[in-house]
N, C-alpha and C positions, 0 to 999 in steps of 0.2 A: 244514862237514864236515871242517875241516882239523885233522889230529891235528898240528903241528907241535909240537915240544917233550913233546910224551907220551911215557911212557915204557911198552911193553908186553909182555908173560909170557905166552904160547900154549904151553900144555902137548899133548905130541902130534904135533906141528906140523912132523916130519921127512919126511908123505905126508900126502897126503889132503886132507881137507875142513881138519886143520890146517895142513898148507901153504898151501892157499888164502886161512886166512884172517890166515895172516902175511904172504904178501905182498900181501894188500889192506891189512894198517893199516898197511905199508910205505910203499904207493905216495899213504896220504892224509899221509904224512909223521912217522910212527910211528920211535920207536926199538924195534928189535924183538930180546928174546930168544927163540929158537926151540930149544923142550924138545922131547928125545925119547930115546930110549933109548939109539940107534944112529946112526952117519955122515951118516941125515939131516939129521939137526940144524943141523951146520956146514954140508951145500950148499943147505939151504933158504934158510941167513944170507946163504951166498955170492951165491945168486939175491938176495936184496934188495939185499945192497952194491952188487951188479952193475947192479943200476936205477936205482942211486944212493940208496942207503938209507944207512942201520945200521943191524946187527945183530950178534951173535954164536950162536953155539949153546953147547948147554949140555944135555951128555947126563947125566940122570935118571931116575929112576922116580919118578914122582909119591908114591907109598907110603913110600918114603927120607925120614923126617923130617930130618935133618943134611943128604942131598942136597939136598931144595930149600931149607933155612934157607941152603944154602952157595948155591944160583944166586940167590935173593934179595939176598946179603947183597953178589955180584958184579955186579948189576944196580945196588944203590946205590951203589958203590962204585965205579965207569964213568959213571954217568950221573947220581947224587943223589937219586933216586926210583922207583917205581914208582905212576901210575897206572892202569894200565887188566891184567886178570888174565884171561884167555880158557880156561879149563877145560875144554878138548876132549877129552884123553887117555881109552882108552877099549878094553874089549875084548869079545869074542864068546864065550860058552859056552852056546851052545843046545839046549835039548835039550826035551821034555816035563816038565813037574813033576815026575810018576809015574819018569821015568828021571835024574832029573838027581840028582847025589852030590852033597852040603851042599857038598863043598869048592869044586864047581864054584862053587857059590850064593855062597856066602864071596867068593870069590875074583874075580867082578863087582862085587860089591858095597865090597869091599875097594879094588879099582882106581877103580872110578866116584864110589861115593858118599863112601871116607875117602881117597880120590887127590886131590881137589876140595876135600872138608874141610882138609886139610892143604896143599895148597897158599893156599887163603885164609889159613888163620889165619895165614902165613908174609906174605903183606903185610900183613893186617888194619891192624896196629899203625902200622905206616908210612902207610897213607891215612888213617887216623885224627888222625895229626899233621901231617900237610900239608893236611889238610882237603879232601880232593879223593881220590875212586876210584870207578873203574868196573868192576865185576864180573860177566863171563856164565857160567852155568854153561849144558852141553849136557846137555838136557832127550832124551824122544822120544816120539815117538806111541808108542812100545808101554808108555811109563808112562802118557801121558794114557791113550790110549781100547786098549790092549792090542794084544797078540799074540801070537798060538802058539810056543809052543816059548820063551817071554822072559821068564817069571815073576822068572827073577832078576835080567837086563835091565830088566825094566818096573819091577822094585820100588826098583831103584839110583833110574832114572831118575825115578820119581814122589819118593823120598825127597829128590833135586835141587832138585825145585819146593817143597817145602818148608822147606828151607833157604833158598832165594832170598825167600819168604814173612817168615821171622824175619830173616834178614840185610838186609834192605830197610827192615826197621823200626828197626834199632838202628846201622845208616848214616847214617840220614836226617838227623840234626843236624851229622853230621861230612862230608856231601855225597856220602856213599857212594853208587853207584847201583847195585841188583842186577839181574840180568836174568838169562833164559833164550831159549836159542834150542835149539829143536824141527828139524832138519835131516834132510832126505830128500836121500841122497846117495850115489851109487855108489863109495864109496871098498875098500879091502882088505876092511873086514869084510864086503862083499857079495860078494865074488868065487865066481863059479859059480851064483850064485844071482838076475841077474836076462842078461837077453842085451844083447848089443851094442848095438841100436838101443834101449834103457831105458836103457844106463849113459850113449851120448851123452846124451839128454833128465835124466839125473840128476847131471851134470858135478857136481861141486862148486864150480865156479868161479860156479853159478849160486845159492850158497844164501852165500856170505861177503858178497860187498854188505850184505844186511839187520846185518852184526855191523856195521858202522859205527854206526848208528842208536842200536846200545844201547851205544857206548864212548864214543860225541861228547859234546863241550860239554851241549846239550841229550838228553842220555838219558832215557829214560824213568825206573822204576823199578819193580818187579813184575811188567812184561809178560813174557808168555812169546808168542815170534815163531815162527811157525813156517812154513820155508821150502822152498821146491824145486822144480828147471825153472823157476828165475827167478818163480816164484809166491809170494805173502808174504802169511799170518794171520794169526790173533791170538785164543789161545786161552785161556779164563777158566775159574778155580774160584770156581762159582756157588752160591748160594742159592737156594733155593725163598721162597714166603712160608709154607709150611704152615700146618699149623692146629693148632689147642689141642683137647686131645679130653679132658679135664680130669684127674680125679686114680685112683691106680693102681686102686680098685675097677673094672673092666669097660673099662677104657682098651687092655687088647690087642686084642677087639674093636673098639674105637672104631680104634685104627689102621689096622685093616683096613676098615672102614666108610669112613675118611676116607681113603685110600688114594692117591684121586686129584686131592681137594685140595692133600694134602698133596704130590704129584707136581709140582703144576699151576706151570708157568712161567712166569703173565701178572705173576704180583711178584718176579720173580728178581732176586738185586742181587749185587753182588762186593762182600764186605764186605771193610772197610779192614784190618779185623784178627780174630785167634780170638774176641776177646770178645764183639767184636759180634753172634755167633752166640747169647750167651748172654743179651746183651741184647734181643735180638728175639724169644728165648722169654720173656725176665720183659714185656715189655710187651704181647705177643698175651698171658698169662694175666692181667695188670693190666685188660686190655680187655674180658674175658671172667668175670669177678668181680665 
């Protein structure tokens, strides 16, 4: 478990569930930058130094293409490297579908899903030549399985898991590792909205542990973890085995006919990659020919 000599980037990471999870890859022995907009930043570093870390801070907007090329470029420049990228940063514009303004929609999406984007691509290069990175991005239940009022919330976050899907693939020779972590946690953006005795049981201090698991030596690659109240899953984009209902004469019927084979989970599999999708329909119609 021991990150000694790694070197890591938590965007976000001036409160909250990003604080938390900087000073846990502190205390496994992490060198830590600690991004954030505002003054958290430097006393989050100061709480690591002060446990006997390092850290510095380094206030940005994830969105600032030149800002994070410029904390990147001071992370190498300090320390020789970056492995490990922690993608937390992160904001709240809730609203109903029906009432929410594009710009709102824009402007999650903007923050989460090209905050993220552009902070990768900002080390990409660099793990790529040291043959070594480990990359999370924060995923959420209201991408996986939804939520009221988060359509543009849900849709940052499911387009995350996506990303982690192709960057996982085109890592994988150069030792990259992607991951996603899924986090239920009482931080700012829930303020006023669960009570006291839910935000003790949703500490964030109880959902950073599991980020160990996806920066260590042994990381997975793909999983998406999802954590909270010290409880840990593990949630999959699955396949059915469906069925072949054959060619497009009378085939919209047959979809409806076959409805619930084609539903049916007893052959579900996680395929390794898109194509395989494509190849499990040419061989159920190979079968059926």
């Amino acid at each position: 478990m021991g990150l000694n000599a790694r070197v890591a980037i938590v965007t976000g990471a001036g409160a909250g569930l990003g604080r938390t999870h900087a000073l846990e890859l502190g205390r496994h022995g992490a060198k830590v930058v600690v991004n954030d907009l505002g003054r958290g930043a430097d006393e989050v570093a100061a709480e690591i130094v002060q446990e006997g870390g390092e850290a510095f801070g380094f206030q940005a907007s994830v969105t600032n293409e030149s800002a994070v090329g410029a904390m990147v470029a001071e992370t190498i420049s300090r320390w020789g490297r970056v492995d490990i990228l922690v993608n937390n940063a992160g904001i709240l514009r809730d609203k109903s579908f029906a009432k929410m303004s594009l710009d709102d929609f824009r402007l999650v999406l903007e923050v989460h899903l090209m905050g993220t984007v552009i902070c990768t691509k900002a080390v990409w290069e660099q793990m790529r030549q040291q043959a070594y990175g480990r990359v999370v991005m924060t995923t959420s239940s209201s991408g996986l399985f939804g939520n009221f009022g988060q359509s543009n919330y849900g849709a940052a976050k499911m387009g995350l898991v996506g990303l982690m899907q192709v960057l996982s693939l085109e890592g994988e020779k150069y030792n990259i590792r992607v991951n996603s972590l899924a986090p239920t946690a009482a931080t700012a953006m829930l303020e006023g909205l669960v009570s006291e005795e839910r935000k003790a049981q949703m500490a964030p201090e109880l959902v950073s542990p599991g980020l160990i698991k996806l920066v260590g030596e042994d990381a997975p690659t793909r999983a998406i973890l999802c954590a909270g109240s010290g409880h840990f899953s593990r949630s999959y984009i699955t396949l059915t085995g469906g069925a072949w209902v054959g060619e497009p004469d009378g085939a919209a019927e047959s979809v409806i006919d076959y409805w619930d084979e084609i539903s049916d989970r007893a052959r579900e599999i996680v395929p390794d990659n898109g194509p395989q999708q494509s190849m499990q329909q040419i061989k159920a119609r190979s079968e059926r020919t």
